[in-house]
C-alpha positions in Angstrom: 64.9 94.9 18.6 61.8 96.5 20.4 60.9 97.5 17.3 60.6 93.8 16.2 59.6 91.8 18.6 56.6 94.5 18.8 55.9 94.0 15.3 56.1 90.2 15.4 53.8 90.4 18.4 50.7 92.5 16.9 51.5 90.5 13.5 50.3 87.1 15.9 47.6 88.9 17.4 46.3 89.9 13.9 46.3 86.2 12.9 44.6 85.2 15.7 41.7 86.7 13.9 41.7 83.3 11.7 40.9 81.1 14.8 36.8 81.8 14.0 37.4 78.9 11.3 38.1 76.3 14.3 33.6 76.9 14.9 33.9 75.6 11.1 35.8 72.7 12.0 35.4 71.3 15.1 32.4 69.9 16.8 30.0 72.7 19.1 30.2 70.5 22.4 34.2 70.0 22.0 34.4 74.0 21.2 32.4 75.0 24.3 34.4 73.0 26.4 37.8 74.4 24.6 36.6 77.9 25.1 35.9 77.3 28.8 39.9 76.3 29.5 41.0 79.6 27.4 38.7 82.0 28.8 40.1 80.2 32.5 43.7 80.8 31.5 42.9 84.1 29.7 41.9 85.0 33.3 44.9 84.0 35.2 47.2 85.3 32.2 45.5 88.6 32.5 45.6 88.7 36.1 49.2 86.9 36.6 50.8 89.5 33.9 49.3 92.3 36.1 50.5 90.9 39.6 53.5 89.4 38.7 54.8 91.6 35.9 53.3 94.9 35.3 52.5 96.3 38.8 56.0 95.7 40.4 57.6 96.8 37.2 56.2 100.0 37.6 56.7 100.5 41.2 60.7 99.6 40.3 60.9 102.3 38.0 58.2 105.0 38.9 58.4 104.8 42.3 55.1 106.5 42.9 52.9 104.2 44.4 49.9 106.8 44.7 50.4 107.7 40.7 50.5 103.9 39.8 47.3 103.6 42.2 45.2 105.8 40.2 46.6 105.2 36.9 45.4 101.8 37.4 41.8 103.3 38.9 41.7 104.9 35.7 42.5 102.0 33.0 39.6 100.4 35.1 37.2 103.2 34.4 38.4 104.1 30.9 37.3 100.4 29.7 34.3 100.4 31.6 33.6 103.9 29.7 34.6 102.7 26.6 32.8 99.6 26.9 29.3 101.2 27.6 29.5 103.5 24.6 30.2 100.4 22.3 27.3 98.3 23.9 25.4 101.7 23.6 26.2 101.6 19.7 25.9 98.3 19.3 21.9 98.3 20.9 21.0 101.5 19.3 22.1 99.7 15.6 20.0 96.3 16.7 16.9 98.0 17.6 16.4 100.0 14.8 17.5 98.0 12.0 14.1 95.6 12.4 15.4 92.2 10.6 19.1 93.8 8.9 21.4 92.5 11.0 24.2 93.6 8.9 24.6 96.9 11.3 25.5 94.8 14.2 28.1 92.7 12.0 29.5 96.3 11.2 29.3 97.2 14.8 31.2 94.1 16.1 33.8 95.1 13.4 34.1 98.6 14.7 34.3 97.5 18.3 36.7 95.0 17.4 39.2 96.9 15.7 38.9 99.6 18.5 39.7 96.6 20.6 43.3 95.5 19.0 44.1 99.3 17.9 44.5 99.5 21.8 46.0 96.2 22.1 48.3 97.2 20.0 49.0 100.3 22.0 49.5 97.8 25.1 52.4 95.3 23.4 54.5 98.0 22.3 54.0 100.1 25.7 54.7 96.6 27.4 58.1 96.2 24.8 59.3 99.7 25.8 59.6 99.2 29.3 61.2 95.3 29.1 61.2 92.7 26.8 59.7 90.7 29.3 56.5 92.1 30.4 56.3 92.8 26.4 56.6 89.1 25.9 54.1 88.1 29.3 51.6 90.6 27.8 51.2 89.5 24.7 50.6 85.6 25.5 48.1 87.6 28.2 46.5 89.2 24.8 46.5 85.9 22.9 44.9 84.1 25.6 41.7 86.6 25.9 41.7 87.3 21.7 41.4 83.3 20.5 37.9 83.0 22.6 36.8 86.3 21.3 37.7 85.7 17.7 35.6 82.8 17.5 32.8 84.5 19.3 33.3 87.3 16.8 33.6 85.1 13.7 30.1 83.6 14.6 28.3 86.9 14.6 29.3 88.0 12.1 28.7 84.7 9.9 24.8 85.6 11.7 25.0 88.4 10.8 24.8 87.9 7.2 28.5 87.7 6.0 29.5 84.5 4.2 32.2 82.4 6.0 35.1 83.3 3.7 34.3 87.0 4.0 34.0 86.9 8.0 37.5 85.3 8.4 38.8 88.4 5.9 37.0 91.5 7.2 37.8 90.2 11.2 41.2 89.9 10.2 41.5 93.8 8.5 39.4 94.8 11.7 43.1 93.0 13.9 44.9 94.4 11.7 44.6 98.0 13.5 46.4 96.3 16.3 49.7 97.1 14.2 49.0 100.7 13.8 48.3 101.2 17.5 51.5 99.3 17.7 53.1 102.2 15.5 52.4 104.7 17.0 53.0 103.9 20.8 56.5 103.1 19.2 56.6 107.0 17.8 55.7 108.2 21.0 57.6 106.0 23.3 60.8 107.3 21.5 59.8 110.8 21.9 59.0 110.4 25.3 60.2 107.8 28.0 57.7 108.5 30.3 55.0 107.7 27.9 55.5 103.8 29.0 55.8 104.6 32.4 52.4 106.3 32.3 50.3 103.9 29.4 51.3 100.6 31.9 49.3 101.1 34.7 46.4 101.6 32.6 46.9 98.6 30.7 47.3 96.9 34.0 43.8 98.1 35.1 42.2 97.4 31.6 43.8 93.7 32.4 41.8 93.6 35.7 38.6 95.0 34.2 38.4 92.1 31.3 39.5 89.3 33.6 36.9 90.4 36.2 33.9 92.4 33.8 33.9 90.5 31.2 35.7 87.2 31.5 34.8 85.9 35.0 31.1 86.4 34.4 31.3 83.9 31.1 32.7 81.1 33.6 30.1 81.8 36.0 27.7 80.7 33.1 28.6 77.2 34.0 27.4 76.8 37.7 28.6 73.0 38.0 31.2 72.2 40.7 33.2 70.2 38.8 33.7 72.9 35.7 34.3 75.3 39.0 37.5 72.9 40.0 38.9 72.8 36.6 38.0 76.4 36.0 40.3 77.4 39.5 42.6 75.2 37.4 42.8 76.9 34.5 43.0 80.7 36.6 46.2 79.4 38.7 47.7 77.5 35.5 47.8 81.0 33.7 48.9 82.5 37.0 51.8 80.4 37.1 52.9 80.3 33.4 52.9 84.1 34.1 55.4 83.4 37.3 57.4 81.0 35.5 58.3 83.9 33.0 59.5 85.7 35.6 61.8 83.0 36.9 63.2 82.6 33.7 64.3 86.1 33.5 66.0 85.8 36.6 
């Protein structure tokens, strides 16, 4: 059964990549503001699946509070790390391509599919140590991927790719999330420890994007009143996260 529900899980994840035809469809003002409550409850997901799911989860069966500590210290790191080499790529591509902005489309790809291998990765870790924080993570993961699929989806269309061929070549690039999937599912059932250790660093790669990368995108909108419904949108994600919780009780 872990086995499924992780495949069902990276097989939503990968379809997510065919959100980017929502910029096609609906109205820029109406999409900004749609994007703003996602990327709010993207944050409290994020942040309510490591609080309330992942961290006591792994104090319950690791029982090594120091481990966990740094384990999370170093999912923090490891994104930041592996964020600076993609931005590194991704400049060095724009500034010496002159007009061709095709390199950057085929960067965002890369990046991309480097992004949901590891997601994948994270679901099936998350499966392999309760169906539960398998389930919280991946509506975590679908929360953060819909705004990021459209952003995706409109570089790429900038980038020089026709609509039809953006939608198809972001969703092979999601598709990797099934093989990371794969083979965290080979070596969880080699090793049982392999969960134990992969979770706390999936819980600090869940802090970094709430607070590296998603945070700063709602502080791009410096009005009070987006700040109210934004706080909204954190402790509605929060509490979906808690109310999953209950309902395994």
């Amino acid at each position: 059964m872990i086995s499924i529900y992780t495949l069902l899980s990276v097989l939503l994840i990968s379809l997510i990549s065919f959100v980017g035809v929502l910029a096609l469809v609906l109205k820029r003002d109406f999409l900004n503001k749609s994007i703003f409550v996602l990327v709010s409850l993207a944050v409290g997901a994020l942040l309510g699946d490591v609080f309330v799911h992942i961290i006591p989860e792994m104090y319950e069966e690791a029982g090594d509070p120091m481990m966990i500590s740094f384990m999370v210290i170093a999912g923090i790191l490891l994104f930041f790390v592996l964020e600076k080499i993609l931005h590194w790529h991704h400049h060095h591509s724009s500034d010496h391509e002159g007009e061709n902005l095709l390199p950057v489309g085929r960067m965002v790809l890369v990046s991309d599919g480097v992004h949901n291998f590891i997601d994948g990765i994270i679901i099936a870790a998350s499966y392999l140590v309760s169906t539960e924080v398998g389930i919280a993570t991946t509506i975590a993961v679908v929360l953060h991927e819909i705004p990021q699929e459209i952003g995706n989806f409109g570089v790429l269309v900038h980038a020089g790719y026709s609509r039809a061929r953006a939608l198809w070549y972001n969703f092979l690039s999601a598709l990797t999330a099934v093989a990371g999937a794969a083979i965290a599912l080979v070596l969880g059932s080699i090793s049982e420890q392999f969960a134990l250790y992969l979770l706390p660093i999936t819980a600090g790669s869940f802090i970094y994007i709430a607070m590296a990368d998603l945070i700063p995108e709602l502080h791009k909108s410096p009005s009070l009143g987006k700040g109210a419904f934004q706080v909204l949108g954190i402790l509605i994600g929060v509490a979906a996260m808690a109310a999953l919780l209950a309902l395994e009780a």
